[in-house]
C-alpha angles and dihedrals in degrees: 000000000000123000087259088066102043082049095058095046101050088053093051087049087051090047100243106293113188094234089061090102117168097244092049084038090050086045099062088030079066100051095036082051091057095040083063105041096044082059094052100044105020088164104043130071100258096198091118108023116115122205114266115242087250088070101033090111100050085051086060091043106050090047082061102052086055096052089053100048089044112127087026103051100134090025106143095181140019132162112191125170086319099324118118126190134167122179107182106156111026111197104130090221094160094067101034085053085080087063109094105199120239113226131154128172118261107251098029144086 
């Protein structure tokens, strides 16, 4: 998938919020891109790596998760209208879960 596509998708997943420009979308695209791949390959320089197919979508979706929690990234609490959210410790663990990490030993096939 290019970056186009993930783009379009992840402003079809946010609903197309006005404030989903291509450039804040790409942004997020990009970190959501290295949390990914640091999780794939946590031994290997990732500069060049590109997401495998199996893990297009969470790339989408983790972007955006960051687009919808933007303006309130390290809140802890927060009581709205009968909403309450509290964030404390942001690691999005239960989508980066779905990575398996690639390792192999050094000498050897």
């Amino acid at each position: 998938m290019t970056q186009a596509e993930a783009i379009e998708i992840v402003k079809t997943l946010v609903g197309n919020d006005p404030a989903a420009t291509n450039a804040l979308v790409g942004i997020y695209l990009d970190d959501a891109r290295a949390a990914i791949l640091r999780r794939l390959y946590p031994f290997s320089d990732i500069s060049d790596a590109v997401i495998p197919p199996v893990y297009e979508m969470l790339w989408c979706k983790l972007a955006m998760r960051y687009f919808l929690r933007r303006g309130g990234e390290g809140e802890t609490a927060h009581d709205e209208n009968g909403i309450s959210r509290k964030y404390g410790s942001v690691n999005d663990e239960d989508l980066l879960m779905e990575v398996t990490p690639y390792v192999w030993v050094a000498g050897r096939n």
